[in-house]
N, CA and C atoms of all chains as a GROMACS GRO file, in nm:
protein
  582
    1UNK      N    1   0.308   0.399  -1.302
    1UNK     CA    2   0.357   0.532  -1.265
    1UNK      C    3   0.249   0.607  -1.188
    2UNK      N    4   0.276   0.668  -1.069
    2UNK     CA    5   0.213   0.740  -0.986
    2UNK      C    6   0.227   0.916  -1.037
    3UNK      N    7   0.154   0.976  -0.994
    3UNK     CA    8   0.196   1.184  -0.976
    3UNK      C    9   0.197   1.146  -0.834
    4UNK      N   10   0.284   1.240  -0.784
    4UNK     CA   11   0.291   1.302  -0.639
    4UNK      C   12   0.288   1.450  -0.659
    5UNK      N   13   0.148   1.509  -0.614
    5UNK     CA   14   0.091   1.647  -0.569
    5UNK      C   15   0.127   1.732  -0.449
    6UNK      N   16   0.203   1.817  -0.444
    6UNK     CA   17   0.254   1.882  -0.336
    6UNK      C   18   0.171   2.045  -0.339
    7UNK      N   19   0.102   2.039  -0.268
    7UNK     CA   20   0.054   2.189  -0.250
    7UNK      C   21   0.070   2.249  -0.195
    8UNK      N   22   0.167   2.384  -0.211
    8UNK     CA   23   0.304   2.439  -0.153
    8UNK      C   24   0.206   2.617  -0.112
    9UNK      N   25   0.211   2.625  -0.026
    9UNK     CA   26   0.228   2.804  -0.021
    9UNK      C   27   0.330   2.850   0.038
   10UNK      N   28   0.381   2.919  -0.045
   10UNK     CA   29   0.540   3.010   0.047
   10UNK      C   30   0.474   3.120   0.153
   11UNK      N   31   0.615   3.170   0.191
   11UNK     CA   32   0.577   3.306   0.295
   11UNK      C   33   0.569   3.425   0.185
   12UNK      N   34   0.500   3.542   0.182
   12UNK     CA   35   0.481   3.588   0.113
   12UNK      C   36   0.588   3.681   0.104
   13UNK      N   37   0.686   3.714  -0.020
   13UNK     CA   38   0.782   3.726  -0.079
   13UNK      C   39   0.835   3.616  -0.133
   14UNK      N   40   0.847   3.526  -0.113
   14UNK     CA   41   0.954   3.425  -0.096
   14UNK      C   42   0.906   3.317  -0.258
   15UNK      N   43   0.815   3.369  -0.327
   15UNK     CA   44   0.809   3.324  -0.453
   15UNK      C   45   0.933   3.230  -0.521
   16UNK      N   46   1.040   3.408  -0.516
   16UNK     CA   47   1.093   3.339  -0.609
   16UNK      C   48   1.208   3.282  -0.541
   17UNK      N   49   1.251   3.273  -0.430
   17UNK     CA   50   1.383   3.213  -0.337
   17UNK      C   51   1.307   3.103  -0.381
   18UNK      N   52   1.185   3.030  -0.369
   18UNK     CA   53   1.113   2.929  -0.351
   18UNK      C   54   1.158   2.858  -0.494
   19UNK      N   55   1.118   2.936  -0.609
   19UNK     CA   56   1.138   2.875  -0.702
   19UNK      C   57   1.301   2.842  -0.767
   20UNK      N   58   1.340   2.914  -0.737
   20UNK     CA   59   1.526   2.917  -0.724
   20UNK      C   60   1.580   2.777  -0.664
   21UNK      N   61   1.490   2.769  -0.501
   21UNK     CA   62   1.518   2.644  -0.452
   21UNK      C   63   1.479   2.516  -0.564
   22UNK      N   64   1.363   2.530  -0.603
   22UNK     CA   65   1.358   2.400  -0.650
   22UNK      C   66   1.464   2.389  -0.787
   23UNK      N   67   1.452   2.456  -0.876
   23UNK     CA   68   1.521   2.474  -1.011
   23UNK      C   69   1.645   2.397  -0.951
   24UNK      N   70   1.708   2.490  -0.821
   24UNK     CA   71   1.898   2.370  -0.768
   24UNK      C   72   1.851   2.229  -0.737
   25UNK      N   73   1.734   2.215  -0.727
   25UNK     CA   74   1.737   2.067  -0.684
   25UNK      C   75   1.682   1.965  -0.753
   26UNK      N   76   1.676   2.025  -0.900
   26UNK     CA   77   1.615   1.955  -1.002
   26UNK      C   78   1.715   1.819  -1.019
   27UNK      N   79   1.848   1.833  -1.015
   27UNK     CA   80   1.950   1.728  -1.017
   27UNK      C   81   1.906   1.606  -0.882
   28UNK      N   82   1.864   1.647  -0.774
   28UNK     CA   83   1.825   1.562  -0.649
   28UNK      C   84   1.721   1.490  -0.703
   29UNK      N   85   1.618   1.511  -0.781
   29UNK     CA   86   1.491   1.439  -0.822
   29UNK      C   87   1.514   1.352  -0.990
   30UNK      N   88   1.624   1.434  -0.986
   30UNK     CA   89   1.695   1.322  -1.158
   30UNK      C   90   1.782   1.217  -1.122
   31UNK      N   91   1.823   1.212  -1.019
   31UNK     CA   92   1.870   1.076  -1.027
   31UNK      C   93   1.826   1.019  -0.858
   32UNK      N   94   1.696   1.066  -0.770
   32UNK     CA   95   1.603   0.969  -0.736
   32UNK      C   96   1.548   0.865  -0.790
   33UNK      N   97   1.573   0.724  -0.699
   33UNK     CA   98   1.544   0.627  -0.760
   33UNK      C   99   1.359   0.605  -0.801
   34UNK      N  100   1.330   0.572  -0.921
   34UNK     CA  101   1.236   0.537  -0.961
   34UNK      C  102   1.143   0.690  -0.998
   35UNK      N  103   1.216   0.787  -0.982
   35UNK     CA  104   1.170   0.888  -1.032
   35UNK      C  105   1.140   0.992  -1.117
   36UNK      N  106   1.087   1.024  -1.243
   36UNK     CA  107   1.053   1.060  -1.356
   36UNK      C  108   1.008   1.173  -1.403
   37UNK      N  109   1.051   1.242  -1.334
   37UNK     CA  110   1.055   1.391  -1.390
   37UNK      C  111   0.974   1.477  -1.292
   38UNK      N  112   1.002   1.599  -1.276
   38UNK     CA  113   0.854   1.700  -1.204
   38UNK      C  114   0.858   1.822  -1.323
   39UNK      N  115   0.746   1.869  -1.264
   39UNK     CA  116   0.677   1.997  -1.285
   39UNK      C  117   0.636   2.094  -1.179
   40UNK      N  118   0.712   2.227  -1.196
   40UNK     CA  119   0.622   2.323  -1.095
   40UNK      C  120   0.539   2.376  -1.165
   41UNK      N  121   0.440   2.411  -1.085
   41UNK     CA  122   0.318   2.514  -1.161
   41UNK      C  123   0.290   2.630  -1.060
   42UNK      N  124   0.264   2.732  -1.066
   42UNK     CA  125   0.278   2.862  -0.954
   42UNK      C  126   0.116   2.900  -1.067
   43UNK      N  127   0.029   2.956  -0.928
   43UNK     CA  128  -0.056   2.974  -0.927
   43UNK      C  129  -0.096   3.081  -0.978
   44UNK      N  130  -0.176   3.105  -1.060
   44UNK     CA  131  -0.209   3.302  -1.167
   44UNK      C  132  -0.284   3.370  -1.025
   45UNK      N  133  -0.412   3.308  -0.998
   45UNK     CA  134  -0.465   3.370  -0.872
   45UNK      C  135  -0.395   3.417  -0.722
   46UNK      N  136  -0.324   3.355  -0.710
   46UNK     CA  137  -0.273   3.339  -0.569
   46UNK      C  138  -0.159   3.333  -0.560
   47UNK      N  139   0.014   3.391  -0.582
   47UNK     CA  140   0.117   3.383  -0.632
   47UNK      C  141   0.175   3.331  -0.498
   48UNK      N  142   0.162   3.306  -0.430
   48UNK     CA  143   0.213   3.252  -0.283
   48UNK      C  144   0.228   3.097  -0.324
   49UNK      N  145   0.106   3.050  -0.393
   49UNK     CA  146   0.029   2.921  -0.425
   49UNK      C  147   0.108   2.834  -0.542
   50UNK      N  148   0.185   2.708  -0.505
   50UNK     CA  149   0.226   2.626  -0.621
   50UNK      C  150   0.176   2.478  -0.618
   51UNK      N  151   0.202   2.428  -0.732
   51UNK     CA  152   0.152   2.293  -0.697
   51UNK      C  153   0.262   2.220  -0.795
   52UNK      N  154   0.373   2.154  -0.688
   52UNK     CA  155   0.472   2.064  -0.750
   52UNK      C  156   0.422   1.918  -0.758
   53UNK      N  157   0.432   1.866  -0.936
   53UNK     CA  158   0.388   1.736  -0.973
   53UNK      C  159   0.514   1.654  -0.955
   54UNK      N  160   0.545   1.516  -0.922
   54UNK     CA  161   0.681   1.462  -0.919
   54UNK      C  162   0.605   1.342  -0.971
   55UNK      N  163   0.688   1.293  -1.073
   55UNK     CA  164   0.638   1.148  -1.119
   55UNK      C  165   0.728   1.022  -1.088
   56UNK      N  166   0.655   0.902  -1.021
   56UNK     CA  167   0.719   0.819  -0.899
   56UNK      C  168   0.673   0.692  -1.018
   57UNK      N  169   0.794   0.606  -0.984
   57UNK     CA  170   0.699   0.439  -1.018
   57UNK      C  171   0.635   0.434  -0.937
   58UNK      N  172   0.661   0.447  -0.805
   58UNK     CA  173   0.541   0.431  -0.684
   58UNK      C  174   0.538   0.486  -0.582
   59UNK      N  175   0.456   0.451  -0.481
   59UNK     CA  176   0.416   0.534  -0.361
   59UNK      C  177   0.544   0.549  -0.286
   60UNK      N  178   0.567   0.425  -0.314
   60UNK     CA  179   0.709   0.358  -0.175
   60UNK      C  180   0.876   0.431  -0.216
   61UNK      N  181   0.892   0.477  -0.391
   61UNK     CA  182   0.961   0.558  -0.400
   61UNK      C  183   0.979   0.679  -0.372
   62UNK      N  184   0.863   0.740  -0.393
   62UNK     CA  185   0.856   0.871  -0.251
   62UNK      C  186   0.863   0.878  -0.139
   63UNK      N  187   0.746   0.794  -0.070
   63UNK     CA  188   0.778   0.828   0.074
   63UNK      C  189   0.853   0.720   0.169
   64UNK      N  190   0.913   0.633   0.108
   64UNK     CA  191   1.039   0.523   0.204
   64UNK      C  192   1.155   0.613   0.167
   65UNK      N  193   1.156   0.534   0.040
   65UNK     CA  194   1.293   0.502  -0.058
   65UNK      C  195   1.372   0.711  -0.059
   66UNK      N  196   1.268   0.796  -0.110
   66UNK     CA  197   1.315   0.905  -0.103
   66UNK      C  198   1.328   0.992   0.038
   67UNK      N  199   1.224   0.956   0.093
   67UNK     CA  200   1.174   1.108   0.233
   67UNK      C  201   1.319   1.024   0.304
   68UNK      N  202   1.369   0.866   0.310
   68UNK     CA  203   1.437   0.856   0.386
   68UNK      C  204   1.589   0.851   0.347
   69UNK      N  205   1.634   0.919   0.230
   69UNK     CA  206   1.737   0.930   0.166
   69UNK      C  207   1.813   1.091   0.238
   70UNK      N  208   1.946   1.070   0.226
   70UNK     CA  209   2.011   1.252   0.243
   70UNK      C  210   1.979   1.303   0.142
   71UNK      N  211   1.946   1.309   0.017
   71UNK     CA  212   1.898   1.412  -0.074
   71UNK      C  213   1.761   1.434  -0.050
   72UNK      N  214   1.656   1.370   0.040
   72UNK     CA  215   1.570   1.480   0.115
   72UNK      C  216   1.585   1.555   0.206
   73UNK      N  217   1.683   1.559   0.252
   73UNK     CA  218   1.726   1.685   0.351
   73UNK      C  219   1.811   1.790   0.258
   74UNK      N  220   1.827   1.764   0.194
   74UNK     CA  221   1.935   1.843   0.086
   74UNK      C  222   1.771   1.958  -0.007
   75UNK      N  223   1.680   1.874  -0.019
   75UNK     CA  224   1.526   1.907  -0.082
   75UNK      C  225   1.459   2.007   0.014
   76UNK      N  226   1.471   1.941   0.168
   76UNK     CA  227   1.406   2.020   0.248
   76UNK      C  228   1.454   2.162   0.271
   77UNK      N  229   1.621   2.142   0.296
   77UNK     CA  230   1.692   2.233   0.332
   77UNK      C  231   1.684   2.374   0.182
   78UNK      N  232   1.644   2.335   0.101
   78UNK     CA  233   1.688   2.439  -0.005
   78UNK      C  234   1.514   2.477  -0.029
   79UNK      N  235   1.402   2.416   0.034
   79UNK     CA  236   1.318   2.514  -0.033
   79UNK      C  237   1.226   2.517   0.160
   80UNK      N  238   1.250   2.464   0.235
   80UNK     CA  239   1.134   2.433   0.347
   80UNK      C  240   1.137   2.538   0.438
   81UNK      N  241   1.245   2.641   0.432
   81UNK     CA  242   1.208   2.776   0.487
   81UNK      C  243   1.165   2.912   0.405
   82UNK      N  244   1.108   2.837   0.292
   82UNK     CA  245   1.026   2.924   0.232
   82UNK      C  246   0.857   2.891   0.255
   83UNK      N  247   0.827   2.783   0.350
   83UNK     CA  248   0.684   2.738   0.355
   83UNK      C  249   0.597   2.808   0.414
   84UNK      N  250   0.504   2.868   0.384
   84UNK     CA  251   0.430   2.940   0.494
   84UNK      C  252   0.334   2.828   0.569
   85UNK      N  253   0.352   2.702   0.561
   85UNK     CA  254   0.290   2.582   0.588
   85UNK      C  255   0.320   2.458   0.589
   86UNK      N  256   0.317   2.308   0.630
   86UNK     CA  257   0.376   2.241   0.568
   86UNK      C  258   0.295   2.139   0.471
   87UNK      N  259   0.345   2.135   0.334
   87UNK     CA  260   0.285   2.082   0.208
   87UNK      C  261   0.182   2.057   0.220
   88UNK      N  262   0.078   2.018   0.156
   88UNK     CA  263  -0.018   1.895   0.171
   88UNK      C  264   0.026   1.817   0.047
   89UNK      N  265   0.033   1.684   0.028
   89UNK     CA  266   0.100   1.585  -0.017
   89UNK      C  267  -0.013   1.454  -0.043
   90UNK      N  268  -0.042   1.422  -0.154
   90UNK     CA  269  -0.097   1.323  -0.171
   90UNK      C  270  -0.040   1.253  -0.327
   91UNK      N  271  -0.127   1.167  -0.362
   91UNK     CA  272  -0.077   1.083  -0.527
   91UNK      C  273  -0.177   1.037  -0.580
   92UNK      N  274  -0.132   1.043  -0.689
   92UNK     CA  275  -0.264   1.024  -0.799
   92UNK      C  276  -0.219   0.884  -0.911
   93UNK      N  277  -0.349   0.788  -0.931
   93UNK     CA  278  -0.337   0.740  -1.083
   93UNK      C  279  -0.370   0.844  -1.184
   94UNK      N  280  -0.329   0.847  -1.285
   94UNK     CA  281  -0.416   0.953  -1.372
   94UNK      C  282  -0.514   0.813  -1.449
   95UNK      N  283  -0.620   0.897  -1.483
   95UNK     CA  284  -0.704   0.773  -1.536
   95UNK      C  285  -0.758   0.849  -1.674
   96UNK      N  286  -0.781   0.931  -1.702
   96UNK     CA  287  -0.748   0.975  -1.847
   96UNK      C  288  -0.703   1.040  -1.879
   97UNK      N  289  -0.649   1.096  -1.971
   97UNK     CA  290  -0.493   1.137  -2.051
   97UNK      C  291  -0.575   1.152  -2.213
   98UNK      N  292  -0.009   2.950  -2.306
   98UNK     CA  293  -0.074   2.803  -2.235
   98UNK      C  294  -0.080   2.837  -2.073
   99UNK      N  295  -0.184   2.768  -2.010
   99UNK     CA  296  -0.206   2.792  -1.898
   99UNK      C  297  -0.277   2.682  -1.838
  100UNK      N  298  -0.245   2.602  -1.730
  100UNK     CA  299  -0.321   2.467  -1.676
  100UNK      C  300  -0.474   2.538  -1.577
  101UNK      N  301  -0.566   2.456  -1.611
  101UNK     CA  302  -0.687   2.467  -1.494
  101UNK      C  303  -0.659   2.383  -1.411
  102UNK      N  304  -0.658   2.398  -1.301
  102UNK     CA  305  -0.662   2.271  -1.211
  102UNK      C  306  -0.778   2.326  -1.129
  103UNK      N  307  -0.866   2.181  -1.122
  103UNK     CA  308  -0.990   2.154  -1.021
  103UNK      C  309  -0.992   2.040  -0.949
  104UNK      N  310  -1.016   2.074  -0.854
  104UNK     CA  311  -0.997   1.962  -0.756
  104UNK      C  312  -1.159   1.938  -0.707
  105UNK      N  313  -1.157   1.807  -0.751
  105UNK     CA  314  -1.334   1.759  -0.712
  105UNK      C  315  -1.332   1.686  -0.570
  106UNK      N  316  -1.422   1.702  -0.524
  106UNK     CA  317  -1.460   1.560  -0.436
  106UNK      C  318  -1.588   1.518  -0.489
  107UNK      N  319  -1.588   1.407  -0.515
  107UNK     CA  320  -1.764   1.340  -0.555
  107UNK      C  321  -1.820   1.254  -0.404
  108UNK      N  322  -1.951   1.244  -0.455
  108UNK     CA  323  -2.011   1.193  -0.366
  108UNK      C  324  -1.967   1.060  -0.338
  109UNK      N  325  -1.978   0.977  -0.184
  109UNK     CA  326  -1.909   0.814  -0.208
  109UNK      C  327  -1.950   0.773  -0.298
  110UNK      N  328  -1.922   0.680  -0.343
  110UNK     CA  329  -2.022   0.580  -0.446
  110UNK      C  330  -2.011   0.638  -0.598
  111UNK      N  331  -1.973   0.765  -0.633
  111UNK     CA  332  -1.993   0.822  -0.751
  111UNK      C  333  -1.864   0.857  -0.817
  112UNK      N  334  -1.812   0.760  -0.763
  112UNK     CA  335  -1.626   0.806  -0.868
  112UNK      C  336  -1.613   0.702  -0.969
  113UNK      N  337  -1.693   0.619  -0.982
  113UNK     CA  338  -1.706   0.553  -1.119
  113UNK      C  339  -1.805   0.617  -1.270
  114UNK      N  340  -1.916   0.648  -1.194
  114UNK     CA  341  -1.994   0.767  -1.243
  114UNK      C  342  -1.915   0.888  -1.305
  115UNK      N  343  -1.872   0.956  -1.223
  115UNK     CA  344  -1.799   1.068  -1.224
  115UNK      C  345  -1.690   1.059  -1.340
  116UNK      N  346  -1.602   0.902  -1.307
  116UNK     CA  347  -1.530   0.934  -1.447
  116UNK      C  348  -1.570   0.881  -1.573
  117UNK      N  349  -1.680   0.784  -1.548
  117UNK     CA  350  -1.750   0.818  -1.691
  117UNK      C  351  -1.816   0.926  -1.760
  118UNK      N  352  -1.821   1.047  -1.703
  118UNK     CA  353  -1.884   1.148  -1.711
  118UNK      C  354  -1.800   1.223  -1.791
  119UNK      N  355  -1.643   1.240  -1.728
  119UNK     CA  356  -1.541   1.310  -1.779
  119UNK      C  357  -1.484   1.236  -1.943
  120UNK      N  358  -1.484   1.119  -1.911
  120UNK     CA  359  -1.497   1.054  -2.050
  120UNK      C  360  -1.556   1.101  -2.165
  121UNK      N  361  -1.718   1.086  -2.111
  121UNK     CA  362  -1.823   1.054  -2.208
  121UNK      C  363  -1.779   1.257  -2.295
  122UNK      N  364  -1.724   1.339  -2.167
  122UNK     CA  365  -1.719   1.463  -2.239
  122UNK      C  366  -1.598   1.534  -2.296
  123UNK      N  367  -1.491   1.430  -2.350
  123UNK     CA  368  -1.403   1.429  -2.371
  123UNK      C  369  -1.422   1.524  -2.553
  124UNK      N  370  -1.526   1.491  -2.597
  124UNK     CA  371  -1.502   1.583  -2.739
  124UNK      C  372  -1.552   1.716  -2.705
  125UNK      N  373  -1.602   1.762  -2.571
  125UNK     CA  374  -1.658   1.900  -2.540
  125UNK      C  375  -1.544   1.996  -2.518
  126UNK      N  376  -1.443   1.894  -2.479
  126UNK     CA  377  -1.306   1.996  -2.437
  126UNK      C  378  -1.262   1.987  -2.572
  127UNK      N  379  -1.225   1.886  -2.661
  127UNK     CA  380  -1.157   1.850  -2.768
  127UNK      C  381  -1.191   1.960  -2.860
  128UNK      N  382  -1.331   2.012  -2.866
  128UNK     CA  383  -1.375   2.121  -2.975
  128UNK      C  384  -1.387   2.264  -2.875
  129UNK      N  385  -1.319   2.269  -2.781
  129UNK     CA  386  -1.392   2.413  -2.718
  129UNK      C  387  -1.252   2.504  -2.769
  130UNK      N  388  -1.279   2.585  -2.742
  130UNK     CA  389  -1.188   2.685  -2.876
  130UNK      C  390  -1.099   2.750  -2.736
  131UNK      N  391  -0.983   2.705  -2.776
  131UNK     CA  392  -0.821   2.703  -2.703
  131UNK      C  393  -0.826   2.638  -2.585
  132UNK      N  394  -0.870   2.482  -2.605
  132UNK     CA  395  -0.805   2.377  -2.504
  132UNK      C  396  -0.736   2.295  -2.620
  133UNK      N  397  -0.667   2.246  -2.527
  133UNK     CA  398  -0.548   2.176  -2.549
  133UNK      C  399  -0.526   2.071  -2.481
  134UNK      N  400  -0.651   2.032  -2.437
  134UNK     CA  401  -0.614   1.839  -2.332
  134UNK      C  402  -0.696   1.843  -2.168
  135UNK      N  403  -0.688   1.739  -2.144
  135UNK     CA  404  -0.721   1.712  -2.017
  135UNK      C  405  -0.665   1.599  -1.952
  136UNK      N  406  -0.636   1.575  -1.841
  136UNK     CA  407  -0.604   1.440  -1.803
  136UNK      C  408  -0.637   1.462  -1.631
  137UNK      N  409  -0.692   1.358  -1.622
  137UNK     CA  410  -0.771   1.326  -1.486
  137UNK      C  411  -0.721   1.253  -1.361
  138UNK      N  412  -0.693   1.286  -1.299
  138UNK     CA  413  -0.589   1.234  -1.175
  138UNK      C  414  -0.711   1.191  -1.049
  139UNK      N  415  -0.712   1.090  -1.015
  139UNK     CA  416  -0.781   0.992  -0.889
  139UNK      C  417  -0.717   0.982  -0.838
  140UNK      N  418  -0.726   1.017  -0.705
  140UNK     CA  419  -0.619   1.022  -0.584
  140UNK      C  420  -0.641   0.855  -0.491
  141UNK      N  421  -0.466   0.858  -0.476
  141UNK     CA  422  -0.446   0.682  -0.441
  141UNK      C  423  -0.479   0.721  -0.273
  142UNK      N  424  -0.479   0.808  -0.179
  142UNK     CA  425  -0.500   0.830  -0.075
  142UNK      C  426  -0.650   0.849  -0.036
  143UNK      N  427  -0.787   0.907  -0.136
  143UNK     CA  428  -0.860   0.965  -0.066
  143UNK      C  429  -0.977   0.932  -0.195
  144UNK      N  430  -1.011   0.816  -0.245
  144UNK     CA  431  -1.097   0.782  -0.363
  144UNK      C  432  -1.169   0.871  -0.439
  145UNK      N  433  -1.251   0.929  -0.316
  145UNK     CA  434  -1.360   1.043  -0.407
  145UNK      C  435  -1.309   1.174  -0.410
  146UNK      N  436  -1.159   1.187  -0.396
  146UNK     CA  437  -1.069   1.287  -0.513
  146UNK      C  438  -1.032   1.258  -0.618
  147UNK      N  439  -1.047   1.401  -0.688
  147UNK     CA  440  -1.009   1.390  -0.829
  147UNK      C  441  -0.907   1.565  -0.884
  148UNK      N  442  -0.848   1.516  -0.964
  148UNK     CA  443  -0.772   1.679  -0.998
  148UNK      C  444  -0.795   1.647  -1.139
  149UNK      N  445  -0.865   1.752  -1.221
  149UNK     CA  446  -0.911   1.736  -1.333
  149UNK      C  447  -0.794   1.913  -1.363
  150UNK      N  448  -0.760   1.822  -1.430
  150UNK     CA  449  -0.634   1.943  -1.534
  150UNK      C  450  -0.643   1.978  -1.676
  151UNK      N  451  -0.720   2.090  -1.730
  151UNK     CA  452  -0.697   2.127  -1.850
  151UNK      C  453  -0.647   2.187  -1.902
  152UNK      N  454  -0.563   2.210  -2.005
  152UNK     CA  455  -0.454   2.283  -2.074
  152UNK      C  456  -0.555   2.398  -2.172
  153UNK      N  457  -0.531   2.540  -2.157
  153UNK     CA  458  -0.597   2.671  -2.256
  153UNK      C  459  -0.504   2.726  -2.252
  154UNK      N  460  -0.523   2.808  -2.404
  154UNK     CA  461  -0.454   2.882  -2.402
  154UNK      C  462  -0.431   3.047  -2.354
  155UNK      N  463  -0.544   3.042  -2.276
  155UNK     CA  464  -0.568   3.171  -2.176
  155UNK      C  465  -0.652   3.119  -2.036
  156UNK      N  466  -0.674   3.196  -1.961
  156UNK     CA  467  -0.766   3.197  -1.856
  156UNK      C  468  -0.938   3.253  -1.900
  157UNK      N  469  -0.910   3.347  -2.030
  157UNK     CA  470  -1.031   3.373  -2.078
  157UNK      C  471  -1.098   3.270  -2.131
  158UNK      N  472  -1.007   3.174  -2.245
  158UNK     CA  473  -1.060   3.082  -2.304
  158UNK      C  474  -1.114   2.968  -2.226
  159UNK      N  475  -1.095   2.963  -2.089
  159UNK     CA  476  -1.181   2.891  -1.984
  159UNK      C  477  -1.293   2.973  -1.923
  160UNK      N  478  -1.283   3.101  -1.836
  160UNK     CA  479  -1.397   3.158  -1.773
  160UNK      C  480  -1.432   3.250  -1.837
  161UNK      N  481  -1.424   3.225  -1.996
  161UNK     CA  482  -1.516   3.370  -1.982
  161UNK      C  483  -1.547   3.226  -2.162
  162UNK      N  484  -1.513   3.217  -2.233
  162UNK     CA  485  -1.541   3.136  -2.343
  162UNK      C  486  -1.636   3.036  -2.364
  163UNK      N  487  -1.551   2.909  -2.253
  163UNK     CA  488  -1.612   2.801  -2.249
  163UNK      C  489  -1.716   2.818  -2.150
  164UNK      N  490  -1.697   2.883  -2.011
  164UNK     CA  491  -1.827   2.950  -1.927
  164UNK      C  492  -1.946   2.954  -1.979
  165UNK      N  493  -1.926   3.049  -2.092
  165UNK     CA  494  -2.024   3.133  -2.158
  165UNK      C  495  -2.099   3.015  -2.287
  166UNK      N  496  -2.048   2.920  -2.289
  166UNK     CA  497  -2.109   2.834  -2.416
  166UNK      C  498  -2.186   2.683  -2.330
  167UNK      N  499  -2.260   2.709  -2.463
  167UNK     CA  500  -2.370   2.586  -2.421
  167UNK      C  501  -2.283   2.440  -2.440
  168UNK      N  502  -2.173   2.431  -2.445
  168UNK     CA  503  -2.108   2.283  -2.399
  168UNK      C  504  -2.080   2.312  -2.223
  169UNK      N  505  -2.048   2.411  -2.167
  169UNK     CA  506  -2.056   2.396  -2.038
  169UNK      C  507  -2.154   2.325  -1.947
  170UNK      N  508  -2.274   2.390  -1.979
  170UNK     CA  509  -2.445   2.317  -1.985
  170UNK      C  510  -2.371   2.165  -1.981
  171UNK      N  511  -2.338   2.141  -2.103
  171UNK     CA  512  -2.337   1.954  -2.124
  171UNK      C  513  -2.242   1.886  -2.016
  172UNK      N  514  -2.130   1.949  -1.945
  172UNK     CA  515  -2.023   1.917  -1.920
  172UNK      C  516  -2.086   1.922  -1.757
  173UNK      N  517  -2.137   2.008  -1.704
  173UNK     CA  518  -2.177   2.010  -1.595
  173UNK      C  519  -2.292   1.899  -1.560
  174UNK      N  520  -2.402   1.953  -1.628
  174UNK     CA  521  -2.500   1.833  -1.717
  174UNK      C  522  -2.485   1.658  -1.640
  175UNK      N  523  -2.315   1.638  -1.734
  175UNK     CA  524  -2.280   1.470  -1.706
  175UNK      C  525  -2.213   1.442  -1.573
  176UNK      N  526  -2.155   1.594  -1.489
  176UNK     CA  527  -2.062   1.561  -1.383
  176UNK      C  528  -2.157   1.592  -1.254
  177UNK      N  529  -2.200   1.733  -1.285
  177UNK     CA  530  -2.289   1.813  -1.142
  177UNK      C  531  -2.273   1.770  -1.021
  178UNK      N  532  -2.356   1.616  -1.088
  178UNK     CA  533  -2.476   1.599  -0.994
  178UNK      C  534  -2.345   1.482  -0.919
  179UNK      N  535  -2.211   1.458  -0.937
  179UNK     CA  536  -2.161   1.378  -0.832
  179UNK      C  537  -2.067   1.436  -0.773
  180UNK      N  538  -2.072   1.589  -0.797
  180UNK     CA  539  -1.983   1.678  -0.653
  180UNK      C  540  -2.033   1.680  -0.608
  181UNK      N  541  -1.926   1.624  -0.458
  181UNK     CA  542  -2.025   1.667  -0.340
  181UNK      C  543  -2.010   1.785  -0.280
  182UNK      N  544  -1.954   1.882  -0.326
  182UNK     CA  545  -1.934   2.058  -0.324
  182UNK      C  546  -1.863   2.125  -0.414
  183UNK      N  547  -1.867   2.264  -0.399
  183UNK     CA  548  -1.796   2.281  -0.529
  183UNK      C  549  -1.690   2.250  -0.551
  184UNK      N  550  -1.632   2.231  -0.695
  184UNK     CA  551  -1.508   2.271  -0.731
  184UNK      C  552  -1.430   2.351  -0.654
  185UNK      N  553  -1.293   2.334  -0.631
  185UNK     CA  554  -1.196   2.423  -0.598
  185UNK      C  555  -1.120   2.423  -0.745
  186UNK      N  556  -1.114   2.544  -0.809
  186UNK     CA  557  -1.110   2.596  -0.919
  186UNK      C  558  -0.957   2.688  -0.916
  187UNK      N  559  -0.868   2.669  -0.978
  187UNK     CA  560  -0.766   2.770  -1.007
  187UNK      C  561  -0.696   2.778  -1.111
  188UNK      N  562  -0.627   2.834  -1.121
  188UNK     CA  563  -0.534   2.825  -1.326
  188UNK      C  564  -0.363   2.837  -1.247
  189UNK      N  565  -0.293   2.813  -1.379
  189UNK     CA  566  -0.152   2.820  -1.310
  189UNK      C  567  -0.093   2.859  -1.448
  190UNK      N  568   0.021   2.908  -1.419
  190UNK     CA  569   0.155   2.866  -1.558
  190UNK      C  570   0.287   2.753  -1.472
  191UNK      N  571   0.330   2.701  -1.593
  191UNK     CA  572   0.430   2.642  -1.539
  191UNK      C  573   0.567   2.685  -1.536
  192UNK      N  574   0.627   2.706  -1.446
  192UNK     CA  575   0.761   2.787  -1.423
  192UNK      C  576   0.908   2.723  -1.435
  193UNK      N  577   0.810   2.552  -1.435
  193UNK     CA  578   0.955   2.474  -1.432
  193UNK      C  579   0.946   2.315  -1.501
  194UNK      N  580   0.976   2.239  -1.574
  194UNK     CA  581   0.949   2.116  -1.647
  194UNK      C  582   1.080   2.072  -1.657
   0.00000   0.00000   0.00000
């Protein structure tokens, strides 16, 4: 199992449209294949600032198998005009727990 | 409850170091008064990243508690010396699971 790290800043207002978006699209990432749950986390310092965790069997389920599915446009479309940027995106092993 | 997230870069060569470091100080968090865990994320894109995530139960009980106590000393002590700049340091709540 991989994390996929998305480090999100909205336009400023757009908090909570932002978070609204993701909450509707919690169903799009529950039945993505090989995909295992997320987490948002919104930032105490910087409220613009989130960092969405998505847990993948692997790399290739995120960025093939999902970025090239219609329920990433369905993902993009409900939160990507709230970006004041676009993501930065990387993945992690976790190595202790 | 409230997550720390820090995002390290270590020096090349020092991400084996580095997470023996976080290891070896695994009972410093275990006894620091309102944490609640850690788990260490190595990034599959960029080696000498790391997102070190700890769970408190305030933002005080990190910068102003554990700051202020001589396990910080120890914790810095075992890691310091393999950032290769500072920490990028922030806290979050989670809005969505």
């Amino acid at each position: 199992m991989i994390t996929e790290f998305a480090e999100i800043t909205v336009k400023p207002g757009m908090e909570q449209e932002f978070q609204d978006g993701v909450a509707t699209c919690q169903p799009v990432f529950a039945r993505a294949a090989g995909c295992h749950g997320l987490e948002l986390h919104h930032s105490i310092e910087n409220p613009q600032h989130f960092i969405l965790m998505v847990k993948w069997e692997s790399v290739a389920h995120h960025m093939e198998t999902f970025r090239n599915s219609p329920d990433f446009q369905i993902w993009r479309g409900a939160v990507g005009a709230c970006f004041a940027a676009p993501p930065k995106v990387y993945h992690t092993k976790t190595t202790i727990r």
